[in-house]
One Martini backbone bead per residue (centre of mass of N, CA, C, O) as a GRO file, in nm:
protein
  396
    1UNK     BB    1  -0.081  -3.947   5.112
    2UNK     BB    2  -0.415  -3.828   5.148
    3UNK     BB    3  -0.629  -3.704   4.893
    4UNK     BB    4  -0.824  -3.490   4.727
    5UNK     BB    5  -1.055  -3.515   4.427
    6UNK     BB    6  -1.218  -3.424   4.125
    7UNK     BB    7  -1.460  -3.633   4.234
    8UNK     BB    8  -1.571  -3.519   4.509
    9UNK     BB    9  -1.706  -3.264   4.332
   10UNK     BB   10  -1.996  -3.039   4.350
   11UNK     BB   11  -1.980  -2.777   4.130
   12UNK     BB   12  -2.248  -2.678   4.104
   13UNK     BB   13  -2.235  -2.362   4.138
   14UNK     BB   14  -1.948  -2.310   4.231
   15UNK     BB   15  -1.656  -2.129   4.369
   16UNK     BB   16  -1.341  -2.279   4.254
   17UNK     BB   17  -1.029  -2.200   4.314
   18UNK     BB   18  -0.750  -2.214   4.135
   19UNK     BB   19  -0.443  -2.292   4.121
   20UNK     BB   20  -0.191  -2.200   3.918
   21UNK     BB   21   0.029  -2.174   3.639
   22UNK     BB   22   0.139  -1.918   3.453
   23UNK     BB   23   0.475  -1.915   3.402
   24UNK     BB   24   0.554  -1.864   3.149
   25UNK     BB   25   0.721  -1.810   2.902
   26UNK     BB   26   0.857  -1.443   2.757
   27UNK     BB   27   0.924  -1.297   2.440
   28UNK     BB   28   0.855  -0.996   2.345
   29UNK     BB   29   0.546  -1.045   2.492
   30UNK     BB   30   0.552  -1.334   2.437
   31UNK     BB   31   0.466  -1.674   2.387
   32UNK     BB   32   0.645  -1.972   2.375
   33UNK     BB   33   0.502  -2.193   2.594
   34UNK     BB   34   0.205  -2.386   2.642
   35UNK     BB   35   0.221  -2.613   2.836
   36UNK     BB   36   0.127  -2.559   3.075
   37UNK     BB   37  -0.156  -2.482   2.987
   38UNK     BB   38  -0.227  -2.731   2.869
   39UNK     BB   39  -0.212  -2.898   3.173
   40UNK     BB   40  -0.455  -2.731   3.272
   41UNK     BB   41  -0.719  -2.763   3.142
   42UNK     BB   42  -0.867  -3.034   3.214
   43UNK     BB   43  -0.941  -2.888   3.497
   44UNK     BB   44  -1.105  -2.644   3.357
   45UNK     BB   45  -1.315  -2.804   3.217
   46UNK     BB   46  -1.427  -2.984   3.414
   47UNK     BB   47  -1.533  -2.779   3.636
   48UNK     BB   48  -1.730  -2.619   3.395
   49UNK     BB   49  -1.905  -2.887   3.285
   50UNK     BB   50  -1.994  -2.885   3.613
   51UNK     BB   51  -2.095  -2.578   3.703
   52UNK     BB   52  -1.830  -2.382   3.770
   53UNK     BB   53  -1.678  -2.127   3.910
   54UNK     BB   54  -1.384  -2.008   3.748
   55UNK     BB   55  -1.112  -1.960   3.922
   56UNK     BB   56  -0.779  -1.801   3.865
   57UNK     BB   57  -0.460  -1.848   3.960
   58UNK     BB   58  -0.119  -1.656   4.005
   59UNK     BB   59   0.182  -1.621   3.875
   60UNK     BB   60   0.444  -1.395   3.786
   61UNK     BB   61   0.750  -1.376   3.829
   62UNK     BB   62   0.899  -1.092   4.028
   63UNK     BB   63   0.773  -0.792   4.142
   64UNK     BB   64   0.764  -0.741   4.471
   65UNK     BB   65   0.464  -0.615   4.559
   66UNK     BB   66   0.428  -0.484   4.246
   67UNK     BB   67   0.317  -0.316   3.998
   68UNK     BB   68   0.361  -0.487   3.693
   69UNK     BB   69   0.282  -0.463   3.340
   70UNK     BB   70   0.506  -0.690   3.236
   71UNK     BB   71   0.343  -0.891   3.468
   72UNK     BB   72   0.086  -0.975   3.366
   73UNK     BB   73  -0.200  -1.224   3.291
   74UNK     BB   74  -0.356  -1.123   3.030
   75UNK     BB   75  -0.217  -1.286   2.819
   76UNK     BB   76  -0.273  -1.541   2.969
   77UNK     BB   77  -0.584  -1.552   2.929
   78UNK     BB   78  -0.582  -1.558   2.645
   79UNK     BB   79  -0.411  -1.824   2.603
   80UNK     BB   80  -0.636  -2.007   2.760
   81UNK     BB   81  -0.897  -1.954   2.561
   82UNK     BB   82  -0.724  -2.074   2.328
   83UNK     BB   83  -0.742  -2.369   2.447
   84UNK     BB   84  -1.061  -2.402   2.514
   85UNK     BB   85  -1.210  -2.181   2.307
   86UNK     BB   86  -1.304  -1.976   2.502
   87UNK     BB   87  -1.355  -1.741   2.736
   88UNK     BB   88  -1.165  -1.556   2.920
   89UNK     BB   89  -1.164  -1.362   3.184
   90UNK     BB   90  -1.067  -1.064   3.373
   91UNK     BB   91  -0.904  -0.906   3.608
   92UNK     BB   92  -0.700  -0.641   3.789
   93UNK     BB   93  -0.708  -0.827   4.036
   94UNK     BB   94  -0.687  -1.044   4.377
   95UNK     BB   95  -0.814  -0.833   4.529
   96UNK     BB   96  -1.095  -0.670   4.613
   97UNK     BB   97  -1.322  -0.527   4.385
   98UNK     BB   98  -1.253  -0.640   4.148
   99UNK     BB   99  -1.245  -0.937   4.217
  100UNK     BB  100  -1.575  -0.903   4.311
  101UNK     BB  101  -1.716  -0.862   4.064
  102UNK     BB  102  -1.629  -1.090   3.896
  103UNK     BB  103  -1.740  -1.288   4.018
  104UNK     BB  104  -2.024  -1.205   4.067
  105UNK     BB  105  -2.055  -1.224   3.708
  106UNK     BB  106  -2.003  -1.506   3.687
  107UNK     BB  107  -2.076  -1.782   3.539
  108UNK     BB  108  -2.158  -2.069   3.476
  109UNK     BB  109  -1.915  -2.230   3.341
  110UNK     BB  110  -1.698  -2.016   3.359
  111UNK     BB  111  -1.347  -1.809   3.333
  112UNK     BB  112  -1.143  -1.660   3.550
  113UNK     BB  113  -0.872  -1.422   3.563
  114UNK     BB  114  -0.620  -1.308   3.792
  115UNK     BB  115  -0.415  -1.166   3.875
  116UNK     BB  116  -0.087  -1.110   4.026
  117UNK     BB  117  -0.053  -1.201   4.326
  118UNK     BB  118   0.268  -1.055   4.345
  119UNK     BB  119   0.128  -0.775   4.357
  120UNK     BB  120   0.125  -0.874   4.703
  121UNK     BB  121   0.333  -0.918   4.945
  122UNK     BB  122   0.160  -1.125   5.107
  123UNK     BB  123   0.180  -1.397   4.945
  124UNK     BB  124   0.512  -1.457   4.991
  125UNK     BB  125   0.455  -1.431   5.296
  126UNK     BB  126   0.187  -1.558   5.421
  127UNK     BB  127  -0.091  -1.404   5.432
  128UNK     BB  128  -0.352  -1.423   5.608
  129UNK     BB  129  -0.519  -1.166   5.503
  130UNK     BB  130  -0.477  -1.241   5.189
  131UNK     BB  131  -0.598  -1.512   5.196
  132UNK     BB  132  -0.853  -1.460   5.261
  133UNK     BB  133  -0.924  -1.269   5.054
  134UNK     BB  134  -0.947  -1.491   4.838
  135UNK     BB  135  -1.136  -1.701   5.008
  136UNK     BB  136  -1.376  -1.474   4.936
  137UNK     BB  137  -1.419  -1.594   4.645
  138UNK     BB  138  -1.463  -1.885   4.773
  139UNK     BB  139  -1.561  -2.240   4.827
  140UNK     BB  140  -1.343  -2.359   4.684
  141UNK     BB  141  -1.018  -2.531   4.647
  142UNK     BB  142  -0.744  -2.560   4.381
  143UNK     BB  143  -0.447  -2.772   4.315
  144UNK     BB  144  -0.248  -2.726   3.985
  145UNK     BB  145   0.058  -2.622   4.122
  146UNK     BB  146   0.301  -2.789   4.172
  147UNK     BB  147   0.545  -2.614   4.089
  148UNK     BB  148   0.486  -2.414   4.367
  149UNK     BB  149   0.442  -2.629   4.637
  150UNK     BB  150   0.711  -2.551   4.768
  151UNK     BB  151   0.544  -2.316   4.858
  152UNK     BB  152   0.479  -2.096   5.099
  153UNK     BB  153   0.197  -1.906   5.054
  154UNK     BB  154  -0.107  -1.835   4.993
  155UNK     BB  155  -0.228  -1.986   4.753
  156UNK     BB  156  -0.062  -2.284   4.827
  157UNK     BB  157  -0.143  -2.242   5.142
  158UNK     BB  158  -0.284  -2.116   5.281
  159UNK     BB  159  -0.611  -2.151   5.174
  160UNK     BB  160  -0.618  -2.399   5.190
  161UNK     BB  161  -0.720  -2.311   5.533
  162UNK     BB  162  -0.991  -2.213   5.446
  163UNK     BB  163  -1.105  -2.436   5.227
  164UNK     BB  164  -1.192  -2.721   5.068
  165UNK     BB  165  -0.943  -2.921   4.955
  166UNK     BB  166  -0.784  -2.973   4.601
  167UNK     BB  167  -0.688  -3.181   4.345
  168UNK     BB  168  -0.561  -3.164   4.028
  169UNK     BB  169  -0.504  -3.346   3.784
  170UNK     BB  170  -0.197  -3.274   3.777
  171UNK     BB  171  -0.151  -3.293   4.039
  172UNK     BB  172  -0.247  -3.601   4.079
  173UNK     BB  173  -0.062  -3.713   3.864
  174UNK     BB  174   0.199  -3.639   4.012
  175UNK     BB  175   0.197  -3.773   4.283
  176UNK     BB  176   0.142  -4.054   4.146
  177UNK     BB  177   0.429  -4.071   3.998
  178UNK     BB  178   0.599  -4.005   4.277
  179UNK     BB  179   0.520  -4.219   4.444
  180UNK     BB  180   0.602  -4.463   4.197
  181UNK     BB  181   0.896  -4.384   4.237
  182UNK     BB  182   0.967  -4.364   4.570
  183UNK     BB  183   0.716  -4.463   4.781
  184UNK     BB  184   0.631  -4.751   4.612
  185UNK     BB  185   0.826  -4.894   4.420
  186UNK     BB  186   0.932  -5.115   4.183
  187UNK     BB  187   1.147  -5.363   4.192
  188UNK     BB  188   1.392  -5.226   4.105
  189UNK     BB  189   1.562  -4.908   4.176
  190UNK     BB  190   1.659  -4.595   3.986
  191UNK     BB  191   1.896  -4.322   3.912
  192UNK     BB  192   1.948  -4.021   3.714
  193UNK     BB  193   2.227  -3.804   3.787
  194UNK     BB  194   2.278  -3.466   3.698
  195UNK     BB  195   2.528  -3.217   3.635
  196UNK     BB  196   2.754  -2.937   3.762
  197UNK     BB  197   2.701  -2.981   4.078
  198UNK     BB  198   2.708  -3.113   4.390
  199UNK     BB  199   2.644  -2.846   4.586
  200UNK     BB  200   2.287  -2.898   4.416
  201UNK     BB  201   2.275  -3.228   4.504
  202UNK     BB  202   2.340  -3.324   4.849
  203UNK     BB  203   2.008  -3.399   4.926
  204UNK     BB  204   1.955  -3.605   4.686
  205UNK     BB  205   2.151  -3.811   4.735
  206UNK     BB  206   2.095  -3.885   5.026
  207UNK     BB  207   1.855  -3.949   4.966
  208UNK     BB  208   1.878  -4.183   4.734
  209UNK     BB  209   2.108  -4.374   4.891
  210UNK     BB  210   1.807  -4.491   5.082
  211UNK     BB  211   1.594  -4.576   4.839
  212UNK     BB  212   1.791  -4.691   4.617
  213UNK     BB  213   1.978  -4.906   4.451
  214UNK     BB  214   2.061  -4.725   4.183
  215UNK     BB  215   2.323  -4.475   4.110
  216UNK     BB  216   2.368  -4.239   3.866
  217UNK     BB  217   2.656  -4.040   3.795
  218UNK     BB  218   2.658  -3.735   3.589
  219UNK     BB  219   2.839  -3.493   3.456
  220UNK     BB  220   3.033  -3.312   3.628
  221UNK     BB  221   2.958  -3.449   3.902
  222UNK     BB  222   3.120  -3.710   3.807
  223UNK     BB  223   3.428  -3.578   3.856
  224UNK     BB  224   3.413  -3.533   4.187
  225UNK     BB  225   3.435  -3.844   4.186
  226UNK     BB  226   3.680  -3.912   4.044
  227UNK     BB  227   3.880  -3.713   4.229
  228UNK     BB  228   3.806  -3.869   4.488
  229UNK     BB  229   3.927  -4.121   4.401
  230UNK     BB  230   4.241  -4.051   4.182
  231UNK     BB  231   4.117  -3.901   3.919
  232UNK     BB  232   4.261  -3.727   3.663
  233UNK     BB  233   4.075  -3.443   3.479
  234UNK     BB  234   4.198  -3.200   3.437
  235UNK     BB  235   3.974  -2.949   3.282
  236UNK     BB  236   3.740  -3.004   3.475
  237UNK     BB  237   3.460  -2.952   3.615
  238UNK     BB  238   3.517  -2.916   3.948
  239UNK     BB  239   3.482  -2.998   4.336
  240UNK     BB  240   3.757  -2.999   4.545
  241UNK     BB  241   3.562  -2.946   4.818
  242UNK     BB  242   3.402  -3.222   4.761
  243UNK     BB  243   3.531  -3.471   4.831
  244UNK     BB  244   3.458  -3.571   5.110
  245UNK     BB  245   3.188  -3.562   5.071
  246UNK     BB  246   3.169  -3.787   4.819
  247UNK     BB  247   3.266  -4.015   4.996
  248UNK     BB  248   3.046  -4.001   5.203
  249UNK     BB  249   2.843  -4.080   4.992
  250UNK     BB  250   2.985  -4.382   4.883
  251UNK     BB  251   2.928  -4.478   5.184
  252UNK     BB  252   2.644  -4.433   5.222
  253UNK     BB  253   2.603  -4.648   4.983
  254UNK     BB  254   2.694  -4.919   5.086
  255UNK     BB  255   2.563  -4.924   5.353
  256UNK     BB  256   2.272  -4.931   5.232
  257UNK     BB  257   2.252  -5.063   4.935
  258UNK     BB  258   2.404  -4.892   4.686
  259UNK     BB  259   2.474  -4.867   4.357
  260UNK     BB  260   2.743  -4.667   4.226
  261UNK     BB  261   2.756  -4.520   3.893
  262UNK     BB  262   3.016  -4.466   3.700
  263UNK     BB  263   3.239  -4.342   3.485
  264UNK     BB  264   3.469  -4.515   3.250
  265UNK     BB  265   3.432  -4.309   3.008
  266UNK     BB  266   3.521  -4.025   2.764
  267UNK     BB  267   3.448  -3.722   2.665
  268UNK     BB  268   3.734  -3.506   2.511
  269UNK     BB  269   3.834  -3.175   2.504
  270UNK     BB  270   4.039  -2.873   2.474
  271UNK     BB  271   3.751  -2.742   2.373
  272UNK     BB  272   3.420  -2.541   2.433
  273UNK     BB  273   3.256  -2.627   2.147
  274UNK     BB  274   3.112  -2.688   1.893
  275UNK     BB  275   3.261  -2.905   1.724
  276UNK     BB  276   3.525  -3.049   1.803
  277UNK     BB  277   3.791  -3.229   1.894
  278UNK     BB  278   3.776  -3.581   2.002
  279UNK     BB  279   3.812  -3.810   2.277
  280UNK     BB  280   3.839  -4.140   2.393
  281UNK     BB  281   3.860  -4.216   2.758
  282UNK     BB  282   3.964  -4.309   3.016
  283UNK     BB  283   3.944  -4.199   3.345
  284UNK     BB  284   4.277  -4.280   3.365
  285UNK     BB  285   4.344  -4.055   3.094
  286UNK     BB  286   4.296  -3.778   3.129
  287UNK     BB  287   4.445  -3.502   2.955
  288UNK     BB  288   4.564  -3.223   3.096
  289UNK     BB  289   4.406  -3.057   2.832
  290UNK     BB  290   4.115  -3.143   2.921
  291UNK     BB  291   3.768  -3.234   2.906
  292UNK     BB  292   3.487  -3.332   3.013
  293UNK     BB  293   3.170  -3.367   2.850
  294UNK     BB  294   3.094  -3.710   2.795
  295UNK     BB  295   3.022  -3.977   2.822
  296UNK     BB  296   3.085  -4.282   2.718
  297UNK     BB  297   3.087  -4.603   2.503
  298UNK     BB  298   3.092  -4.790   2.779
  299UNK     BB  299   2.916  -4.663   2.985
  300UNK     BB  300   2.636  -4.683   2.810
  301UNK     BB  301   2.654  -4.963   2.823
  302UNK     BB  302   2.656  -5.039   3.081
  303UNK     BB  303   2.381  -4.889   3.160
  304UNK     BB  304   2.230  -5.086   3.032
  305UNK     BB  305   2.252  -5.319   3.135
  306UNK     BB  306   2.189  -5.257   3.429
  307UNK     BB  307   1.893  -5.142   3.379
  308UNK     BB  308   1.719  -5.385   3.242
  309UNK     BB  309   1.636  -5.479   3.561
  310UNK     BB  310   1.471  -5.247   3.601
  311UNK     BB  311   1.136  -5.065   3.741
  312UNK     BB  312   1.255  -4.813   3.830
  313UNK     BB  313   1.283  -4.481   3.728
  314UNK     BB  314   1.479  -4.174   3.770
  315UNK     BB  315   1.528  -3.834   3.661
  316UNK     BB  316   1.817  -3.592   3.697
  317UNK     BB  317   2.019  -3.506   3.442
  318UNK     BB  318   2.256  -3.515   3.280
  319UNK     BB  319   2.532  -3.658   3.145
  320UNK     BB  320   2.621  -3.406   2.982
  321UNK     BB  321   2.675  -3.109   2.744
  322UNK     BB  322   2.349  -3.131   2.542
  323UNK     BB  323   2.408  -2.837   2.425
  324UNK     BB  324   2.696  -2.935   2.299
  325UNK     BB  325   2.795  -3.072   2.026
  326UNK     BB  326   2.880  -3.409   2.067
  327UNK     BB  327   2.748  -3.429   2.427
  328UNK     BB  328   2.457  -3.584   2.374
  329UNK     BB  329   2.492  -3.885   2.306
  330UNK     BB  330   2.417  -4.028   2.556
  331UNK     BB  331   2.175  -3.927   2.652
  332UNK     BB  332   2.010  -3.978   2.383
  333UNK     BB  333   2.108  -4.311   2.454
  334UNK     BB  334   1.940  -4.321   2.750
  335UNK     BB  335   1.666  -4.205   2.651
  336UNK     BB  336   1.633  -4.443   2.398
  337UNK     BB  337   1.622  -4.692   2.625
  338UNK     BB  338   1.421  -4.587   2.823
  339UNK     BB  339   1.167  -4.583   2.641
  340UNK     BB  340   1.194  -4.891   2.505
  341UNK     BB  341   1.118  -5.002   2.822
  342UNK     BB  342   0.848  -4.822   2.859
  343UNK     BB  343   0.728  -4.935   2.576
  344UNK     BB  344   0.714  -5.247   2.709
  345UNK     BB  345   0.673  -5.264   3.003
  346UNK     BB  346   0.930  -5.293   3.199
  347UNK     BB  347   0.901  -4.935   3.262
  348UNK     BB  348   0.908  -4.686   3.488
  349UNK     BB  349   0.931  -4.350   3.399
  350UNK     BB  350   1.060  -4.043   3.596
  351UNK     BB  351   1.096  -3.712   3.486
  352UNK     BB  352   1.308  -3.396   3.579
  353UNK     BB  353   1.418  -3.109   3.488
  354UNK     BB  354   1.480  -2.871   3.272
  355UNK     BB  355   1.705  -3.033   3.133
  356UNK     BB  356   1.568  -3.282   3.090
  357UNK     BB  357   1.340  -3.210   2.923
  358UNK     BB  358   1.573  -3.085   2.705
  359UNK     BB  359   1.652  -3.395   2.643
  360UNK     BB  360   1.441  -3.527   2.586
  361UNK     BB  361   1.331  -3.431   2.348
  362UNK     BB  362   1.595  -3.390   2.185
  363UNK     BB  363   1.544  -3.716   2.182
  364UNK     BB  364   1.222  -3.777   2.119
  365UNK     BB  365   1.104  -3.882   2.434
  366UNK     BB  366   0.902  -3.699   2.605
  367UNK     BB  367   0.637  -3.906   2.561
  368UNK     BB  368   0.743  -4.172   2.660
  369UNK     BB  369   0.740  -4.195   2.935
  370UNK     BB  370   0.561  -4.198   3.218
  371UNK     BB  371   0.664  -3.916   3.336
  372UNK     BB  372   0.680  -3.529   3.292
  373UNK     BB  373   0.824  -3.302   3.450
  374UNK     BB  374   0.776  -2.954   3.497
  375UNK     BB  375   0.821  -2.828   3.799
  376UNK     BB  376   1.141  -2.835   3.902
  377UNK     BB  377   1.173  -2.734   4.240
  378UNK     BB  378   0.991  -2.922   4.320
  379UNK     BB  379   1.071  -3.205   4.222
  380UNK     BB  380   1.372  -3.171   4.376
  381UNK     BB  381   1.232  -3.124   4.670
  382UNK     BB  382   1.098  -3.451   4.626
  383UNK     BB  383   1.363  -3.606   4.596
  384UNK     BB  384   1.461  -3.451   4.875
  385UNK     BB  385   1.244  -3.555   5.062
  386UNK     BB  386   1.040  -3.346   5.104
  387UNK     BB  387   0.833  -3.084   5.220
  388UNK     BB  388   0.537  -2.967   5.025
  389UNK     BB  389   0.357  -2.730   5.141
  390UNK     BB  390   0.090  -2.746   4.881
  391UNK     BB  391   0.049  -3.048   4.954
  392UNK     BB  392  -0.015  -3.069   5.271
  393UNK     BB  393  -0.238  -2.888   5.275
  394UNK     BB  394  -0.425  -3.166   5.146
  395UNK     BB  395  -0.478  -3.305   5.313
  396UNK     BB  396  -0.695  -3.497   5.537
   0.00000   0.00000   0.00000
């Protein structure tokens, strides 16, 4: 698809809604992660510097249509002036008399920030009177919100059809460096999917296995797979009822013309707590009394050569349970061999989802990547080929 970028936009003097994603961690009323707040910045300095009013909108939480104090957006406002160096302005609500106060009072190239949209049913039901009420307060909109994407909500989906629709900076780069991972890849294309159960990853599979050439499938849920193989796994996680789905997933990738790589041995313990005895057996010895915790260095070894030939790679989801040593050892060294082969410029790599991104830091590779989704359930389910209402509503 293609979409407007604020390349297209005169800002000066013009009231600019942006969505962002303003959910950032929260622990003990302070800020644990600036990352989001920081990836949306350089939207609102662009905005900004050419002489927009910008209004900044957001969720924060879950608080279910009701005015919760302690999931207000003002620590995130002064977070933001933080970041920007700036002061940025606060709303007490986002639609209604403070909020069209704050915005007409609002200088040219100033940021205020709007109250949690959350705390109005309208939002999350995706009313059309309540998205009006937002779009009453600007000229344009901006979405640089990919991470809430997937939802049809008021602010990510409804305002889009009412004010004229731009991506920010952060969709920008979203979307093209997603676009170049599985929409137009340069081939051969590889993804690399774990984590701990095929039944939250069956439309990902199926949408892979008709796009990739190679599927590297890690974490418990490549047990499921070898399970349904007729290898004994001991007392690993896996599920049994999801045999046949397993086969008939094997199946339609052979159809495909997509090959899919399982571990061929493993790291096993007896039990899961940092640092047990481990064992490293082959997929077809694991002991009757053990766990597989971590594909091991041999399935490593291929993975590596296997992957060499490959031009561009999607990763979600670790090799094995790479929060509790020594278990992240796979995951870790198959990170950072994706990434010095992305800086050798041999690979495009994008990788997205919770876990991989908390993998891919502690393997110390996380700005090496070619692009790295903070996205999560977006990510996810652009992977799963879905259409995200927040995405297409940028249409042109």
């Amino acid at each position: 698809m293609t979409f407007r970028t604020l390349d297209e936009i005169d800002a000066a003097g013009q009231r600019v809604l942006v969505r962002a994603d303003l959910n950032v961690p929260v622990r003990d009323g302070k800020i644990t992660d600036l990352s989001r707040i920081e990836r949306l910045s350089p939207t609102i300095r662009e905005l900004a510097a050419k002489g927009a009013r910008v209004i900044v909108c957001s969720h924060f939480d879950r608080p279910k249509g009701r005015r919760v104090a302690s999931m207000s957006l003002a620590p995130m406002a002064l977070a933001l002036g933080a970041v920007l160096g700036s002061r940025v302005r606060f709303a007490e609500d986002c639609i209604g008399i403070a909020a069209q106060q704050a915005v007409e009072t609002l200088a040219e190239g100033h940021v205020l920030v709007l109250e949690n949209t959350r705390f109005h049913p309208g939002e999350e039901a995706n009313d059309p009177a309540f998205a009006a009420e937002l779009a009453r307060l600007a000229d344009l909109f901006v979405n640089d919100a990919f991470s809430a994407a997937h939802r049809a909500h008021a602010s990510t989906e409804g305002v889009a059809h009412l004010l004229p629709a731009y991506a920010g900076r952060l969709m920008q780069a979203e979307l093209e460096a997603l676009g170049a991972a599985l929409d137009h890849p340069e081939r051969p294309v590889a993804a690399v999917v774990g984590g701990a159960k095929v039944s939250t990853k069956l439309e990902l599979l199926g949408n892979l296995v008709r796009r990739v050439d190679v599927l590297v499938i890690g974490g418990a849920m490549a047990n499921t797979f070898l399970a349904a193989g007729g290898k004994a796994v001991g007392r690993s996680l896996e599920e049994a009822e999801l045999h046949d789905t397993a086969r008939g997933i094997l199946r339609q990738a052979r159809e495909s013309g997509c090959e899919i790589l399982l571990p061929s041995d493993a790291v096993t313990a007896t039990e899961f707590r940092a640092d047990p005895p481990t064992r490293i057996v082959a997929v077809d010895a694991v002991p009757a009394d053990s766990m597989i915790l971590d594909v091991g260095p041999a399935t490593v070894a291929m993975l590596t050569s296997r992957l060499a030939a490959v031009r561009t790679l999607v990763w979600n989801g670790p090799l094995g349970a790479f929060e509790t040593p020594p278990f992240d050892a796979a995951t870790v060294a198959l990170a950072r061999f994706v990434a010095a082969a992305t800086q050798a410029g041999r690979l495009r790599s994008v990788a997205g989802g919770g876990d991989t991104v908390a993998a891919l830091r502690q393997a110390g590779v996380a700005d090496q990547m070619s692009y790295l989704s903070t996205a999560g359930g977006a990510f996810l389910e652009w992977m799963e080929g879905k259409t995200l209402p927040g995405v297409a509503a940028l249409g042109r």
